[in-house]
LUMMARDO-391094 format. One record per residue (C-alpha): residue in three letters; x, y, z. Coordinates in steps of 0.05 Angstrom, whole numbers, plus 32768, in hexadecimal, padded with zeros to 4 digits. Each point is the difference from the previous one (the first is absolute). Layout:
ALAXYZ;...
//
This chain:
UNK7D267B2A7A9D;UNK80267FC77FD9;UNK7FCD7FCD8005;UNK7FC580237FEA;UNK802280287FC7;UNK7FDF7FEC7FBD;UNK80287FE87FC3;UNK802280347FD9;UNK7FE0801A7FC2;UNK800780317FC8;UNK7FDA80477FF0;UNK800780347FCD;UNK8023803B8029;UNK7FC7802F7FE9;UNK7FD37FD48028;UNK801780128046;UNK7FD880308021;UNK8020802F8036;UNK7FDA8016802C;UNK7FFC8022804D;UNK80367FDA8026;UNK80188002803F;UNK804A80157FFE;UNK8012803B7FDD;UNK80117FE77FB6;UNK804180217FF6;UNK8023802B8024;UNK804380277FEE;UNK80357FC98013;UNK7FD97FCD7FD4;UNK8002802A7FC7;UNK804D80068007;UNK80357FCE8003;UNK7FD27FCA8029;UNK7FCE7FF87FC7;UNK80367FFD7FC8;UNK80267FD18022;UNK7FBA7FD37FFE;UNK7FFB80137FB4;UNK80427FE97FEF;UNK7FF67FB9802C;UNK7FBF7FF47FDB;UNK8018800E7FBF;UNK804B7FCA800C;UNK7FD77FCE8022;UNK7FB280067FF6;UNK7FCB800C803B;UNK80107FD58034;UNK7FBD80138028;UNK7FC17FFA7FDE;UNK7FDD80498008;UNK7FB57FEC8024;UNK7FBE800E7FEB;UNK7FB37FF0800C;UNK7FD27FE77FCD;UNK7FF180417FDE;UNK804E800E8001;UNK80008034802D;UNK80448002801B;UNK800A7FE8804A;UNK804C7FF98000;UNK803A80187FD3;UNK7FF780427FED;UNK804D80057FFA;UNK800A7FC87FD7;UNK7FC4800C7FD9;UNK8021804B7FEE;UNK80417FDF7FEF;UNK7FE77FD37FCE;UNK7FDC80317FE3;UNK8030802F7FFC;UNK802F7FBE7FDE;UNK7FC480057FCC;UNK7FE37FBB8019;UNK7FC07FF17FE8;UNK7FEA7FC08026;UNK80137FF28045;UNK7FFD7FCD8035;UNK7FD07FFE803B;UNK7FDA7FE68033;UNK7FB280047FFD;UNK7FDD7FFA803D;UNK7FC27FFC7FDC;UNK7FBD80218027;UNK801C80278043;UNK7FDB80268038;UNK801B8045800F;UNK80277FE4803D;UNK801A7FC37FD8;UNK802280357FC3;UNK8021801C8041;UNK80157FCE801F;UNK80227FE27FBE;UNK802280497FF3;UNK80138012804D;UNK80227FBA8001;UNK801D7FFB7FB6;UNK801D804F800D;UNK80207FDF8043;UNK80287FC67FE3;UNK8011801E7FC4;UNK801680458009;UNK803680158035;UNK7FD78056801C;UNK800E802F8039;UNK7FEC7FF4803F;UNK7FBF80307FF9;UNK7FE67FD37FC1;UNK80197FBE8024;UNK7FE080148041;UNK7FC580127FDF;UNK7FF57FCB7FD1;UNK800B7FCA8038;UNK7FCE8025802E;UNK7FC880007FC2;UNK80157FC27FFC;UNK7FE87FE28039;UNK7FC280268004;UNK7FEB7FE37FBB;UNK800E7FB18018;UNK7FD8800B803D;UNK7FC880217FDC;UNK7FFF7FC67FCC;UNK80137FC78038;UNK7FE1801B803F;UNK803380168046;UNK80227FBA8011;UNK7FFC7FFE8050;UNK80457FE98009;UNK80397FEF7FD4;UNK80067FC67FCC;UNK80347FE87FDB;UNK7FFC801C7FB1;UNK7FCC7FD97FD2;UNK7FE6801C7FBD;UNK7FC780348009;UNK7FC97FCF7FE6;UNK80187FC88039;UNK80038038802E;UNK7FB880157FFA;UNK7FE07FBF7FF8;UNK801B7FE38048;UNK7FE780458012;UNK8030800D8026;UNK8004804A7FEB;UNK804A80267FF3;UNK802B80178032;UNK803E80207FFB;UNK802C7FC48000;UNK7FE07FF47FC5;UNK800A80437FDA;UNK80497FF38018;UNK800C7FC47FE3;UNK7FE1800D7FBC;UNK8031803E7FF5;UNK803D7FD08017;UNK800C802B8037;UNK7FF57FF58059;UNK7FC6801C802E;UNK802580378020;UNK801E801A7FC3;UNK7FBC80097FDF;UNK7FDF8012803A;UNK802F80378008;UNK7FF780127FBA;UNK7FB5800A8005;UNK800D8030803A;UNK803380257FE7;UNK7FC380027FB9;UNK7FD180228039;UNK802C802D801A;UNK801B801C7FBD;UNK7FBC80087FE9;UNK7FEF8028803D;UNK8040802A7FFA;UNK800E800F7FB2;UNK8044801E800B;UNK801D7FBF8015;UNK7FFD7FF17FB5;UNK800980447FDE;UNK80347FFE7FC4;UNK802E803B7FE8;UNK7FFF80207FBD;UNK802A7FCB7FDF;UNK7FCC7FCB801D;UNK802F7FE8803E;UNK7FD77FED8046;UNK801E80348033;UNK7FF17FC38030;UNK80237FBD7FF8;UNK7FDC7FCB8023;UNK802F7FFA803D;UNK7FF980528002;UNK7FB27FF98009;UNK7FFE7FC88034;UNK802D80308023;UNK7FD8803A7FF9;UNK7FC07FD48011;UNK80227FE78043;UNK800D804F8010;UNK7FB180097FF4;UNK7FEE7FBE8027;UNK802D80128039;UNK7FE6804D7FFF;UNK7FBB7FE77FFF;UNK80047FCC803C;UNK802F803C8028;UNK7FC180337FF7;UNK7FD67FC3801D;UNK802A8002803C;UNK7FF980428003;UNK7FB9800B7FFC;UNK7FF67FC38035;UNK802A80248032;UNK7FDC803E7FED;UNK7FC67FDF800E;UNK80117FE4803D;UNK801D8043801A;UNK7FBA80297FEC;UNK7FD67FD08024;UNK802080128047;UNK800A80477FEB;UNK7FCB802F7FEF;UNK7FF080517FF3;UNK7FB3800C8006;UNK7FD8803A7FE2;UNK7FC9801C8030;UNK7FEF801C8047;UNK80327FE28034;UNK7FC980098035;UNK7FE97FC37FD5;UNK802F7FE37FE7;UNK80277FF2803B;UNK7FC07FD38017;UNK80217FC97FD4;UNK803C7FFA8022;UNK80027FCF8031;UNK80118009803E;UNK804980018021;UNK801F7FF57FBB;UNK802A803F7FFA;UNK80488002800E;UNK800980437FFA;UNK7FCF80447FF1;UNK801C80427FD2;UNK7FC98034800C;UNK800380447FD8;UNK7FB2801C8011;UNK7FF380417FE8;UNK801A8037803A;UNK7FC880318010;UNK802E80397FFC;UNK7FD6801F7FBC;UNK803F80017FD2;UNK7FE080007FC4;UNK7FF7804F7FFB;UNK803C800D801D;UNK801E7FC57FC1;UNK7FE880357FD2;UNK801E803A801B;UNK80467FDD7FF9;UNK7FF17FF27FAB;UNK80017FAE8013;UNK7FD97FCD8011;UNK7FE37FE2803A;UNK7FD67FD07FF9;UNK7FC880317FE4;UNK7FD57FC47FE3;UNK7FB88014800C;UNK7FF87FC28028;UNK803780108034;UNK7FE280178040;UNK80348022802A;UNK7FDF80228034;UNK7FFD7FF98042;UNK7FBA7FD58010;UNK80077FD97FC9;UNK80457FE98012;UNK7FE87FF1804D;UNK7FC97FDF7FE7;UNK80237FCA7FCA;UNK803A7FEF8036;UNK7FCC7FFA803C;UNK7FE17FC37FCB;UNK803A7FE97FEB;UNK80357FF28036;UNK7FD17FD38024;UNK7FFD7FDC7FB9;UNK804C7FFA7FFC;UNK80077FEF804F;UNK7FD77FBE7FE4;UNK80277FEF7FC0;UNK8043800F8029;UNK802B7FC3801F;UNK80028006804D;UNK804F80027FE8;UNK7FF580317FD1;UNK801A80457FF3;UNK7FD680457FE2;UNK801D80397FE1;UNK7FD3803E7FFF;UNK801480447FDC;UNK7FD9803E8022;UNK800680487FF8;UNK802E8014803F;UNK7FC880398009;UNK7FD07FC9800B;UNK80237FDB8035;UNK7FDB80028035;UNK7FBA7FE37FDF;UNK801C7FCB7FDE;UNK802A7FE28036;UNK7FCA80018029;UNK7FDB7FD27FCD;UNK80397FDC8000;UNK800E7FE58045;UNK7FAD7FF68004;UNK800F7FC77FD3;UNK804B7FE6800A;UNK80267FEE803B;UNK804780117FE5;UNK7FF180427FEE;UNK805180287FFE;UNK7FE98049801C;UNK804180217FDA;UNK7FF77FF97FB3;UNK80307FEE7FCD;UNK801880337FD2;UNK7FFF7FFE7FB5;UNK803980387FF4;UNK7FEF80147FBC;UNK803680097FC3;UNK800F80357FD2;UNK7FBF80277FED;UNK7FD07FD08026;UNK7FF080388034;UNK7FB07FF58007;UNK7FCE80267FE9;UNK7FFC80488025;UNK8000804C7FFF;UNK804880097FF2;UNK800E80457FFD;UNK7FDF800E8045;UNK801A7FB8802A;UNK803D7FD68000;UNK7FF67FC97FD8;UNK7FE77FBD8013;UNK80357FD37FEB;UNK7FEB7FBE802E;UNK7FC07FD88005;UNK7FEB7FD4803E;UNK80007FB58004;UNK7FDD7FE08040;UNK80177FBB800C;UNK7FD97FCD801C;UNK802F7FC0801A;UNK7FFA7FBF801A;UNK80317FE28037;UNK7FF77FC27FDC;UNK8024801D7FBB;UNK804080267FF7;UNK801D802B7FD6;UNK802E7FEB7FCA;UNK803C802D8013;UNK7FFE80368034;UNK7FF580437FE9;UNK7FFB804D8012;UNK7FB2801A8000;UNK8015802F7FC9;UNK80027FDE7FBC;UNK801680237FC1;UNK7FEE7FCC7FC8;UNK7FED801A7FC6;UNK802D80327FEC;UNK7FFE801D7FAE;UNK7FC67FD27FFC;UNK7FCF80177FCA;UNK7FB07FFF8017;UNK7FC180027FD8;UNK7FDE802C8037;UNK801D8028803F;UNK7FD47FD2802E;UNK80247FBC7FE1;UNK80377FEA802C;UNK80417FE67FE3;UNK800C7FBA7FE4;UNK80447FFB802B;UNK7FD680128048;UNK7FCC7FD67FFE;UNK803A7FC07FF3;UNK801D8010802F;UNK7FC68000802E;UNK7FE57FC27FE3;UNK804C7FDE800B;UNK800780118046;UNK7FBC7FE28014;UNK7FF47FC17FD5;UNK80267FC47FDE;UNK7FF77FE27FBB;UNK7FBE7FE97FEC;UNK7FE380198042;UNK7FB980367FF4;UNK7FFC804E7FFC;UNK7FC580217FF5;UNK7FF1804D7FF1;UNK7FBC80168003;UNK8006803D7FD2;UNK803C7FF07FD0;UNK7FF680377FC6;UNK80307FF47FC9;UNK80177FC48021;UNK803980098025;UNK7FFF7FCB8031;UNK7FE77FC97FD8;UNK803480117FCA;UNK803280058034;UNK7FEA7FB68023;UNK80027FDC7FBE;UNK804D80197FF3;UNK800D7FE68044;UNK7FD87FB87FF7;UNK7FCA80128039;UNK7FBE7FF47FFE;UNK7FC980397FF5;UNK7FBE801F8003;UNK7FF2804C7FEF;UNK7FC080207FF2;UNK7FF6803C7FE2;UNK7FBB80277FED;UNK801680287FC6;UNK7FFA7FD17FB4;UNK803B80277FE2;UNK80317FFD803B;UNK7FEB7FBC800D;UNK800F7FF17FB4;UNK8044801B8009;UNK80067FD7803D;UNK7FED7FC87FD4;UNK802A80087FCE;UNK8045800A802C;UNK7FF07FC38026;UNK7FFE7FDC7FC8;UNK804080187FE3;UNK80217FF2803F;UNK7FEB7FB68006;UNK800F7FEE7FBA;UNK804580188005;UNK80087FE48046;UNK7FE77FB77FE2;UNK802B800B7FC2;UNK804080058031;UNK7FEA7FC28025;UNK7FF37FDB7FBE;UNK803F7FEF7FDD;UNK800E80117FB6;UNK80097FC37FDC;UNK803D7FF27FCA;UNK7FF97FD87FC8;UNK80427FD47FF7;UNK801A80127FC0;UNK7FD680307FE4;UNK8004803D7FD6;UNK8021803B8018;UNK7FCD803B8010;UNK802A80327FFD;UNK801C7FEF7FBC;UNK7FEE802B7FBE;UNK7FE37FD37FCA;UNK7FBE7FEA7FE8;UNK7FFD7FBD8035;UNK7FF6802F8032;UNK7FBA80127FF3;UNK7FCF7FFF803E;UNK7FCB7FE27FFE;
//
């Protein structure tokens, strides 16, 4: 600035034009003890700094001053005139004239420094790399352009410092409650407040990053697919299961009987519970999970224990393993089946057949009656319990190994695999179950990626849990 400032000259007050400007002209603290303390140093010693002006003496720089001496009843004063100016050269002459000569908060400094530099690289072009500080006109005849270094060293100040000034500009223009103000005018944010509160955002930002790459990452090995499993399945390749949870609809025509009892049962018009249809859907699809199944692998199948006799037949057509005496799924509390009540004792226990693998044990050893699932709550009688099917999964797989379930309803399995970090596919034919399905798998693996992602802690920053205005969120 010094060596292209013109000689000083004298105007008639009434002469200076005030126009738009970029900083706000005065705000409450300069009408207080700030601007009479400028008064009284005018009026003992005279103006020091020359207010500055363009050739139609609209004021660029000095607004203060100019408002002191007028107030002192002044009617020439000194200035600079810059003669004819672009748009970008009146302010560039203000941004830098405001800079040296007046001491603002960090929003106006960090603001004005940003415009700033946006102004000398419109006038002088973007310098590739950095120079050491010439005057504006040398600058843009080498055309070399204007870099930061530059902007820098014109405001007396280093490269980091404004470069962190310019981003901390971006940010608070972005967030305007970084640089909200009481009712007496006072920022509820000092600077080193802010830059705290901006590292919490930065750090919260780059955790959910994490967070949605390992979600990412965890969705494209697991999936839930809406649709016919007879063709679905067809996508799977082949010996790539670990471990099959089947719950096919039972042919024992429960849905009547559902009604009867004043609960549900899987009444959904597309359910199919009788007898042929059953048959028919397992005769399709246990040859289908024979060929998706590991020659290791292990198959749960839940059957009506009326129907024993058909579908273990279909059973050991397909598998080798096939163990004759079923597990039994003692039921809990309520949980007694579906059933004429007041004529039969009640059905309290469904059947599990097991196929295993000599290749693959067991996790623990354990009696063939299980009774997981106790107090559980259900959407539907036919849903089994969260608790059961873990267990199931745990005693035949490890971490990260592959369950499938051909007909997973609300979800239960899949759900259940992604709280237990194994792999998954489910299919299931009806949209709003499948939704549901969806949706709890979801849930599960963002909280199971949010426990495996660590919260971050910002060294020295505001306390969260304190009761003031800092503690806004953002």
């Amino acid at each position: 600035m010094e060596e292209r400032r013109p000689p000083v000259t004298y105007v008639l007050i009434d002469k200076i034009k005030v126009g738009q400007r970029f900083r706000e002209q005065l705000n409450g603290k300069d009408l207080g003890q700030s601007l009479q303390e400028l008064k009284d140093g005018i009026n003992e010693h005279g103006l020091i700094n020359p207010i500055t002006v363009d050739s139609d003496y609209n004021l660029l720089a000095g607004f203060r001053r100019l408002t002191c001496c007028k107030e002192l009843g002044w009617l020439e004063i000194a200035c600079h005139n810059f003669g004819d100016l672009t748009e970008n050269q009146r302010m560039e002459i203000e941004l830098e004239e405001n800079l040296l000569r007046k001491q603002f908060e960090w929003p106006e400094v960090t603001a004005l420094r940003k415009k700033l530099h946006e102004v000398k690289q419109d006038l002088y072009g973007v310098g590739g790399k950095a120079n050491q500080y010439v005057s504006a006109t040398q600058t843009a005849g080498a055309g070399q352009g204007w870099t930061l270094s530059n902007t820098a060293a014109s405001l007396r100040t280093d490269k980091a410092a404004l470069s962190k000034d310019i981003t901390l500009a971006k940010v608070a223009e972005s967030i305007p409650q970084l640089k909200a103000r009481d009712d007496d005018g006072k920022l509820l944010y000092d600077r080193a407040e802010a830059e705290r509160a901006i590292r919490k955002m930065v750090e919260q930002l780059e955790r959910e990053l994490v967070l949605r790459q390992s979600l990412k990452a965890m969705q494209a090995v697991n999936e839930v697919v809406l649709g016919n499993v007879l063709e679905k399945i067809l996508d799977v390749p082949d010996k790539t299961i670990d471990c099959i949870i089947c719950d096919p609809p039972y042919g024992t025509d429960l849905q009547d009987i559902g009604l009867y009892q004043g609960r549900l049962y899987r009444i959904d018009a597309h359910f199919d519970d009788t007898k042929p249809y059953a048959q028919q859907l397992l005769a399709r699809l246990l040859p289908q999970l024979k060929r998706v199944l590991k020659d290791n692998g292990h198959l749960y199948l839940f059957f009506g224990i009326t129907e024993y006799q058909w579908v273990y037949d279909l059973l050991i057509a397909n598998f080798q393993y096939v163990d004759a005496i079923p597990i039994i799924w003692a039921k809990a509390g309520n949980r007694w089946g579906t059933g004429d009540w007041r004529h039969h004792y009640t059905r309290s226990y469904e059947g599990i057949f097991f196929v295993s693998n000599p290749d693959r044990e067991l996790t623990v050893v354990s009696p063939s009656v299980i009774d997981a699932g106790k107090g559980e709550d259900v959407k539907h009688s036919a849903e089994k319990p969260h608790a059961l099917i873990q267990f199931l999964i745990e005693q035949s797989t490890r971490e990260g190994e592959i369950v499938l379930d051909p007909t997973c309803g609300h979800g239960t399995t899949p759900i259940v695999c992604a709280q237990t970090k194994r792999r998954f596919w489910a299919c299931e034919v009806v949209e709003s179950a499948y939704r549901e399905a969806k949706m709890g798998v979801a849930h599960e693996l963002r909280r199971r990626a949010e426990k495996e992602v660590p919260e971050t802690d910002t060294t020295g920053g505001p306390d969260t849990n304190a009761a003031n205005p800092h503690d806004a969120s953002f």
